[in-house]
C-alpha positions in Angstrom: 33.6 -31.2 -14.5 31.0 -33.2 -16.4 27.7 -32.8 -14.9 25.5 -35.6 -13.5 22.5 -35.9 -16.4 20.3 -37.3 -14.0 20.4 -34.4 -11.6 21.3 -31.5 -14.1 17.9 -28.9 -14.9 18.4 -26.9 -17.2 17.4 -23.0 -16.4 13.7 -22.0 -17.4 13.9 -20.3 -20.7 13.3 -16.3 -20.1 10.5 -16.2 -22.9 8.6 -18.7 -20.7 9.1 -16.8 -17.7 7.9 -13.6 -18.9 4.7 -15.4 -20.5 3.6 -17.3 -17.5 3.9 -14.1 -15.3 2.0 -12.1 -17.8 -0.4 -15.2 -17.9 -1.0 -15.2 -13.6 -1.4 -10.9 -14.1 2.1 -10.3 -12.5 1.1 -11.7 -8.8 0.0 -15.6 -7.8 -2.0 -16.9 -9.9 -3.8 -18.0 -6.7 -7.2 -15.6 -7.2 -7.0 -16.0 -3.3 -3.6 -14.5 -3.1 -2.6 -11.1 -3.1 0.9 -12.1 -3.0 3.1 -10.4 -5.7 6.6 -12.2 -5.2 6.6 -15.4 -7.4 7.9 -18.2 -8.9 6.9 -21.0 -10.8 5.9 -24.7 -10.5 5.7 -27.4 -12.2 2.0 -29.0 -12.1 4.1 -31.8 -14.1 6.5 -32.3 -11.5 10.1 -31.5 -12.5 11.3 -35.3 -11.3 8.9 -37.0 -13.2 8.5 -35.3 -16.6 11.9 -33.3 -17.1 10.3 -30.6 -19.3 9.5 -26.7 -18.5 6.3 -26.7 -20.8 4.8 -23.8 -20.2 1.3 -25.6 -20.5 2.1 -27.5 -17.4 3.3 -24.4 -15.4 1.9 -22.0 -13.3 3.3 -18.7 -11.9 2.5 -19.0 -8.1 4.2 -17.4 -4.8 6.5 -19.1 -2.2 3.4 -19.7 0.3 1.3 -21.7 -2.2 3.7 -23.1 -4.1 4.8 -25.0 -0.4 1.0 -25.5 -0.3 1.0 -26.9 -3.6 3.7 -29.8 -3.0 3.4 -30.7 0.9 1.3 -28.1 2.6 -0.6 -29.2 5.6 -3.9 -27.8 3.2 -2.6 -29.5 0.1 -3.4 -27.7 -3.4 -4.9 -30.3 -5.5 -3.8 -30.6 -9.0 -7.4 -29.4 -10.4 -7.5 -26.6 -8.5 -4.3 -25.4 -10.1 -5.1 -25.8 -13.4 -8.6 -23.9 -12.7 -5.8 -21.0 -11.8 -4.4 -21.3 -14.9 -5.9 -18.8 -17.1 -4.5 -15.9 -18.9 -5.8 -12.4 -17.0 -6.9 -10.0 -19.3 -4.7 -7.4 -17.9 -2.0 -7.5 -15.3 -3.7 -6.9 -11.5 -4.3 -3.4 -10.5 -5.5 -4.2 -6.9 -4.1 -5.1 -3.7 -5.1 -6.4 -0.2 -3.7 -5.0 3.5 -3.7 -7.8 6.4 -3.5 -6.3 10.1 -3.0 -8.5 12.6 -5.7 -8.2 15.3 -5.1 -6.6 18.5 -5.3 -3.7 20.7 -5.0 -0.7 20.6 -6.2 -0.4 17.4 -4.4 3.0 16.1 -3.2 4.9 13.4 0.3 6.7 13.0 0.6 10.1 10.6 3.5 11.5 11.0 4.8 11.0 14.2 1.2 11.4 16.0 -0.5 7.7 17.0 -4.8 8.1 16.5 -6.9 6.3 17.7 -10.9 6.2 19.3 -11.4 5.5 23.1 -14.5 4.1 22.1 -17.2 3.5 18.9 -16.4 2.3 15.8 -14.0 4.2 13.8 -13.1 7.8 12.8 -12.9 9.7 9.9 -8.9 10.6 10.2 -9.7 13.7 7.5 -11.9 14.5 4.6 -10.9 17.0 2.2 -13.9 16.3 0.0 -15.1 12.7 -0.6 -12.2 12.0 -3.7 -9.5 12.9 -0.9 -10.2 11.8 2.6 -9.1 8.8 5.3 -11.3 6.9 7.3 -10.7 3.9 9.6 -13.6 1.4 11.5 -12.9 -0.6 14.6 -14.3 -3.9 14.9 -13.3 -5.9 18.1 -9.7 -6.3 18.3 -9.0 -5.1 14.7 -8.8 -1.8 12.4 -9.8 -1.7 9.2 -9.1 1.2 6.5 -13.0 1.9 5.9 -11.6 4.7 3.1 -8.9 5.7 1.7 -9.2 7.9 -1.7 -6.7 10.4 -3.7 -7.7 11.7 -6.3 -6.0 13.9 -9.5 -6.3 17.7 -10.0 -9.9 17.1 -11.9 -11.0 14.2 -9.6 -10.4 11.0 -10.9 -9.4 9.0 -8.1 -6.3 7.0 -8.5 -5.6 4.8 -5.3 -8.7 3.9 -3.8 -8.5 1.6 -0.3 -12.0 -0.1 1.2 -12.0 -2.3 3.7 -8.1 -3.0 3.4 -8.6 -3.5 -0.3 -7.0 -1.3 -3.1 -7.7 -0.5 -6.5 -5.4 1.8 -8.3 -6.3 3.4 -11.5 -4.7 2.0 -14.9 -2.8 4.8 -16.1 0.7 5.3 -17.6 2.7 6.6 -14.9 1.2 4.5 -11.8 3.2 2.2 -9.9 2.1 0.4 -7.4 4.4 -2.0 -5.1 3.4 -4.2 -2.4 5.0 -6.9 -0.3 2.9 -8.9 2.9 1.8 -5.6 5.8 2.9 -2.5 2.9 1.2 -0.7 0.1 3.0 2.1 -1.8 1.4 3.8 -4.8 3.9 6.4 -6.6 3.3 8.9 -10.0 5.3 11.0 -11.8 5.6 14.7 -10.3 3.7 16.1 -12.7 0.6 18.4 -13.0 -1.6 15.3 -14.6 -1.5 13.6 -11.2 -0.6 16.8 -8.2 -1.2 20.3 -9.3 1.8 22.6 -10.4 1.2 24.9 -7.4 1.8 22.1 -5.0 4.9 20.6 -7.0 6.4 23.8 -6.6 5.6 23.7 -3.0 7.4 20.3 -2.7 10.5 21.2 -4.6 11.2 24.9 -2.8 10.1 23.9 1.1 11.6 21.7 3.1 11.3 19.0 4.5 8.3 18.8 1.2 10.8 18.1 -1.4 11.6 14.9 0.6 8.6 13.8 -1.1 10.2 14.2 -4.7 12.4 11.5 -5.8 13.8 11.1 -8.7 11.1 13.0 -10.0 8.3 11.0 -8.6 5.8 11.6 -5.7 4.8 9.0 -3.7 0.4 9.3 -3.3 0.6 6.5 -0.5 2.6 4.0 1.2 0.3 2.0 4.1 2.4 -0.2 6.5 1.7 -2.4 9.1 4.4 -1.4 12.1 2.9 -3.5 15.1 0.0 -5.3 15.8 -3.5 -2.9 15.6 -1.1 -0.6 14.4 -1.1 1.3 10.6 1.4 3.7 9.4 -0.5 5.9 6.7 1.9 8.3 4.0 0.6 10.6 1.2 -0.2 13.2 -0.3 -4.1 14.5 -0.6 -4.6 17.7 -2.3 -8.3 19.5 -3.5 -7.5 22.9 -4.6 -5.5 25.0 -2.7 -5.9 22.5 0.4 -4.0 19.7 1.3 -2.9 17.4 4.2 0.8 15.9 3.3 2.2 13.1 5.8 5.4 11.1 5.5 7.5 9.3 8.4 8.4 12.2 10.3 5.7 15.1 10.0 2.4 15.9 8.8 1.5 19.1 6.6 -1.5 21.0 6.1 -1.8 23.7 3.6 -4.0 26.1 4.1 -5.5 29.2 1.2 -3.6 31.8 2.0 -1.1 30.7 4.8 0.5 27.7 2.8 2.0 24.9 4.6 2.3 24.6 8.4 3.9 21.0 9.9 4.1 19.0 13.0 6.4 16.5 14.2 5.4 14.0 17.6 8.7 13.9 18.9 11.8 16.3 19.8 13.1 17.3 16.9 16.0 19.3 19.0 17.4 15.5 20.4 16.3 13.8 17.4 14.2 11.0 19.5 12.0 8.6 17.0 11.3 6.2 19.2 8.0 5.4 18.2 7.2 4.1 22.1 7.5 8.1 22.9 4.9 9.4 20.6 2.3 11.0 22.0 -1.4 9.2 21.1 -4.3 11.5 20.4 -7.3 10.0 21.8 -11.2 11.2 21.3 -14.2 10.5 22.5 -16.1 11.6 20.0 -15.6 11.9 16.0 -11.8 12.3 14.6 -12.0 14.7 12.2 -9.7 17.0 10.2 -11.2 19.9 12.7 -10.2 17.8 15.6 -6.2 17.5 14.3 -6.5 21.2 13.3 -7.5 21.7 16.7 -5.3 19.6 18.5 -2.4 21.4 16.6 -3.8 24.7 17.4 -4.5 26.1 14.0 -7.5 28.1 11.8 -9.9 26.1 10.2 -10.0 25.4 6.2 
């Protein structure tokens, strides 16, 4: 079948593509965009010009590019070309939206968090390199600080205020789509210590947290409104706390790991409506979950 040349656009040469996402730093060019999933646009519009100059394109995601063409907050033309500047390095940071309302909680494990009243909570602190903390303003829950850290204490994901910064090191991969962060290294003793690797690999349900040779330091999703599920791995010497989907871990000097599920493991029931919330008055710290799950102190 001959093709109609009026209508026929010829696919975006792969060299282009690669340079113009290298150009936007591997996310929307948009500086007030966090958004990673992109695709590009035409500032010369397609119609008009016919040519995929790379001079008159810009990487941008879904949400802008919409914006860009017939948003109801239309993208001017200048604005997009003032995006249009090659990043030094691709973006190593990241940006957590929560959609306001109450209750304001957060899920490790299978255990919900929360404070019945003030202003937040300092979930645990292992030391101030490995530690999360949450603040409460009205209606909405904020990750006031989130830090893990290597075996000599260089910190490698840290979250403020919703915003991440991971470090720029060979080995760290950081994903994110709209309501997740997930920040994963290679399972080896530059970024978790050999003791604990061990740990992971001989006990279950910790090698769960090894795949394909890779541990994964965080993963932050949004799962309802108010709500944050938090995942990692926080280790400072021979203590850590360790929380995935279904349990939370602490390891303790000389008793090693001891874990804790929020719902019947016997009948299997994950209904996250079912889990029991842990409410304080007071400050949530790691004594408080070490109390609430009966245990010694570090």
């Amino acid at each position: 079948m001959t093709k109609n040349k009026s209508n026929y656009r010829p696919a975006v040469p792969p060299e282009t593509k690669r340079d113009l996402y290298r150009e936007a730093g591997n996310k929307c060019a948009n500086p007030g965009c966090p958004n990673r999933l992109v695709e590009l646009h035409h500032i010369h519009e397609w119609h008009v010009y016919q040519t995929h100059d790379a001079k008159h394109m810009i990487a941008i995601c879904p949400t802008c590019h919409g914006h860009a063409h017939y948003g109801e907050m239309k993208i001017e033309e200048s604005t997009i070309r003032s995006w249009k500047k090659a990043r030094p390095n691709p973006s190593n940071t990241g940006y957590l939206y929560i959609e306001p309302g109450p209750p304001p909680r957060i899920l490790m494990g299978r255990i919900y968090w929360n404070r019945k009243d003030g202003d937040g909570a300092i979930v645990f602190q292992l030391s101030a390199r490995n530690q999360v903390s949450f603040r409460v303003i009205p209606g909405n829950i904020l990750l006031a600080s989130l830090v893990v850290s290597d075996p000599v204490g260089n910190a490698i994901v840290e979250l403020r205020e919703n915003h991440l910064i991971h470090a720029r090191r060979e080995g760290v991969k950081f994903e994110q789509r709209p309501g997740q962060l997930r920040v994963t290294v290679p399972a080896t003793d530059e970024f978790v210590s050999c003791a604990m690797i061990d740990n992971f690999q001989t006990s279950y349900p910790l090698r769960l947290l090894v795949k394909e040779e890779r541990i994964t330091l965080i993963d932050i999703q949004v799962i309802d409104i108010g709500t944050v599920q938090v995942e990692g791995v926080w280790i400072e010497g021979d203590r850590a706390v360790v929380a995935n989907a279904d349990f939370v871990y602490i390891h303790r000097p000389g008793i090693g790991f001891n874990g804790w599920t929020g719902y019947d493991k016997v009948r299997g029931d994950k209904d996250l409506s079912n889990l029991p919330l842990v409410t304080f008055d007071g400050p949530l710290e790691i004594s408080v979950m070490q109390a609430f799950f009966k245990i010694p102190a570090f």
